[in-house]
Structures are given as C-alpha cells and as structure tokens.
C-alpha positions as CSV (number, residue, x, y, z in Angstrom):
1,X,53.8,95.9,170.5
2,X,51.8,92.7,169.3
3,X,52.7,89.2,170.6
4,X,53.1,88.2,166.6
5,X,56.0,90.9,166.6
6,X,58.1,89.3,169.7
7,X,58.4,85.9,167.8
8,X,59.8,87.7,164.9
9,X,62.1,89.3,167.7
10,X,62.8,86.1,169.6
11,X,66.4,85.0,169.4
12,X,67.8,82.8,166.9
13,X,70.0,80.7,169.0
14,X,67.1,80.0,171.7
15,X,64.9,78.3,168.8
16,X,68.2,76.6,167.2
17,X,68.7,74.8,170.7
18,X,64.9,73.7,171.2
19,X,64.8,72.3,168.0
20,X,68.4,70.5,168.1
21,X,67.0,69.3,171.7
22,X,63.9,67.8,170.2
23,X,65.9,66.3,166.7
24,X,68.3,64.8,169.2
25,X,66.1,63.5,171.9
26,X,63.9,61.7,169.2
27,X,66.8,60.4,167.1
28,X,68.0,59.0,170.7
29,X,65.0,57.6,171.6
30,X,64.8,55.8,167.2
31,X,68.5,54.6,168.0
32,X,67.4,52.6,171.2
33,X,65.1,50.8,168.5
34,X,68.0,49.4,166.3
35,X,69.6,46.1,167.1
36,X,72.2,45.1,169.7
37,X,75.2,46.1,167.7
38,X,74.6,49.2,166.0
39,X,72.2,51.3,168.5
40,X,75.4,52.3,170.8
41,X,77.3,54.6,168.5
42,X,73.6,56.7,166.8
43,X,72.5,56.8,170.7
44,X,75.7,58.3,172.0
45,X,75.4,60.8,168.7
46,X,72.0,61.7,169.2
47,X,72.2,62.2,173.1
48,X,74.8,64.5,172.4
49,X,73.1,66.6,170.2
50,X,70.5,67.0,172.5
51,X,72.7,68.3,175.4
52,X,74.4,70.4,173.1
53,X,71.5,72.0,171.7
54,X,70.0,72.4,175.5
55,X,73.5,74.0,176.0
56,X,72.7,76.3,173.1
57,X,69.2,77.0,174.3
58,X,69.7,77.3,178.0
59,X,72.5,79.9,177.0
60,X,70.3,82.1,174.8
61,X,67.5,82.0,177.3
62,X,70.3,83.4,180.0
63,X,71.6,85.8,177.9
64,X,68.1,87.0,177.0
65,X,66.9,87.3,181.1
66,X,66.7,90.9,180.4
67,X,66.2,91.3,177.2
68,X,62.6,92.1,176.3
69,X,63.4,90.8,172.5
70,X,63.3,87.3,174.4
71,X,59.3,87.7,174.6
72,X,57.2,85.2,177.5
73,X,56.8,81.7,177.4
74,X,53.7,81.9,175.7
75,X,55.1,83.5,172.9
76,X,57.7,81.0,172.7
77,X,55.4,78.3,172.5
78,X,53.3,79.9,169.9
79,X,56.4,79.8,167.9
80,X,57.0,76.1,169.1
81,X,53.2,75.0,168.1
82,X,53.6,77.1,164.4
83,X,56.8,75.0,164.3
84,X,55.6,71.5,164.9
85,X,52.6,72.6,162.8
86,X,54.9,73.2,159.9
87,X,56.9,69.9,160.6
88,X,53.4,67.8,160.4
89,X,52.4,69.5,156.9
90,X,55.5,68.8,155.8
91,X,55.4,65.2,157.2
92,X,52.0,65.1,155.6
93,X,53.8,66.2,152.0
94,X,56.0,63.7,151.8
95,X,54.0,60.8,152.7
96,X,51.3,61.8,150.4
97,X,53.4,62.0,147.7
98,X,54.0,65.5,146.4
99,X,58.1,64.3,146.4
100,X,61.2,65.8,148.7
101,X,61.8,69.0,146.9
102,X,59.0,71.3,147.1
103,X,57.0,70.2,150.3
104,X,60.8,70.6,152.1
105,X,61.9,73.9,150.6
106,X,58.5,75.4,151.6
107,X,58.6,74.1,155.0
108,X,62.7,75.2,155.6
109,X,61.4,78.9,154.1
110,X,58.1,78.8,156.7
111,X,60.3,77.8,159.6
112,X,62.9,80.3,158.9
113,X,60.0,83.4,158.7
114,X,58.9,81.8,162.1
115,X,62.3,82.5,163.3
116,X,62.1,86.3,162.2
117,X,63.9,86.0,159.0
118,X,62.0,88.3,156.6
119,X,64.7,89.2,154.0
120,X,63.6,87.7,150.8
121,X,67.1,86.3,148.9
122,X,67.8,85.0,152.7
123,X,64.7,83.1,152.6
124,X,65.3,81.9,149.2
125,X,69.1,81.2,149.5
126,X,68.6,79.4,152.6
127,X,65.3,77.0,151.5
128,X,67.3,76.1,148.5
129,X,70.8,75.9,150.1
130,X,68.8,73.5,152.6
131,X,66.9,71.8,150.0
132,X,69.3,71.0,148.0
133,X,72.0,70.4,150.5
134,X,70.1,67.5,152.1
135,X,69.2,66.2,148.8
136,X,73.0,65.9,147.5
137,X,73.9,64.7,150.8
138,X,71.5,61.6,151.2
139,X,70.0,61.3,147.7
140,X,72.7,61.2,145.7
141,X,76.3,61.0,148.7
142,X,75.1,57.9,150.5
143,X,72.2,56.6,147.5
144,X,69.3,57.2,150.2
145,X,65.5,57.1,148.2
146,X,64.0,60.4,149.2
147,X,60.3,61.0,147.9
148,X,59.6,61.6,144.3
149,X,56.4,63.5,142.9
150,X,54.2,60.9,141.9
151,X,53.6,62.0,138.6
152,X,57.3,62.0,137.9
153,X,57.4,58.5,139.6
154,X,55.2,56.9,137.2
155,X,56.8,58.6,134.2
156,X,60.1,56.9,135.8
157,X,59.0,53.6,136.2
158,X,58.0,53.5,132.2
C-alpha cells in the first residue's frame, strides 16, 4: 500500500488532538501578550485546550499502537507539513485580499481530504457548515470585521 493511502487511513482523533494542541499552545503563547488584566482568563482557556487536545491525541496514538491504519511518523508529518501548508495559503488569502469566504471554505474542504474524508456532500456540508458557522459567529454574533473581497470592498465603500 502507498504512504499517500495511510494518511487517508490515519485516524481522525490523532490529527483533531495535534491540531487542537497547536491552536491552543499558540493562542496561549498570543494571550501572554495582552495586558495585565485580561491575559489570565484567554491563557488559562488556551492552555487548556492544549492539554485537552494532547489528551485527545496521545489517546488515539495509544489506541492506534497496533493498528497499522495509524501509519509511521513520517506519514504523519507529511500530513502535518500538507496541513500547515494549507493553513499558510490560506493565511496568504486572507491577507491578500480575496475576502473570508472562499479562501476559508477551500482550505476547511482541503484539510478535511487530508484527514481522509473523501465523500463529496461531507466535504461540501462540512466547508460550508464551517464557513459559515464561523462567519455568523464572529462576523455578525460578536460584530468582528472578517476580510471582504476587495472588489466587493470598494463597491461598499461607494
């Protein structure tokens, strides 16, 4: 069987836990940045969610000893590399302008095929679900600016 096939086969729960790890260790690490007063509360969030998603990771990794599904180390970081790649270009999206919508739903659908999902609608109801989850949630729930096309930025500002 090719390496390519064993990241499609790699457990779900073993990438969810690296990547809350890494989301909450760099959230914890921002929070340490904020002022006297309000760093405590985002810190003690954010470490959290890093030990819980090493929780989460260490446990699928046990699980997995014997699995052959869990693939080696260098097919995990292949996955992890593809990952971060995907994370940059969308990074990239957003601060070149090309808005929140698009450059997020692509990357959400690209990280989720990394993971081994190939079924079509789930890709599609998942991109979107995220997409426009996140979007409600901080664009519109607590009035947070997210990126907007550029061309549809200048035709708002007339």
């Amino acid at each position: 069987m090719s390496e390519n096939s064993n990241i499609q086969r790699l457990k779900p729960d073993a990438w969810l836990g690296g990547f809350l790890t890494v989301v909450g260790l760099w959230a914890a690490r921002e929070a340490t940045s904020f002022d006297e007063f309000s760093w405590v509360y985002p810190f003690a969030l954010s470490a959290a969610l890093a030990v819980l998603g090493a929780a989460i990771g260490l446990r699928a990794f046990k699980a997995g000893r014997n699995d052959k599904s869990m693939g080696d180390a260098r097919v995990f970081l292949q996955g992890a590399v593809a990952m971060t790649l995907v994370l940059a270009l969308w990074v990239t999206a957003l601060d070149q302008g090309l808005g929140y919508v698009g450059p997020t739903f692509v990357a959400v659908v690209a990280l989720l095929w990394i993971t081994g999902i190939r079924d079509r609608r789930r890709l599609l109801v998942n991109g979107l679900g995220v997409t426009v989850g996140v979007f409600v949630l901080f664009g519109i729930i607590f009035a947070t600016p997210l990126p907007v096309l550029e061309p549809l930025q200048i035709l708002i500002r007339q």
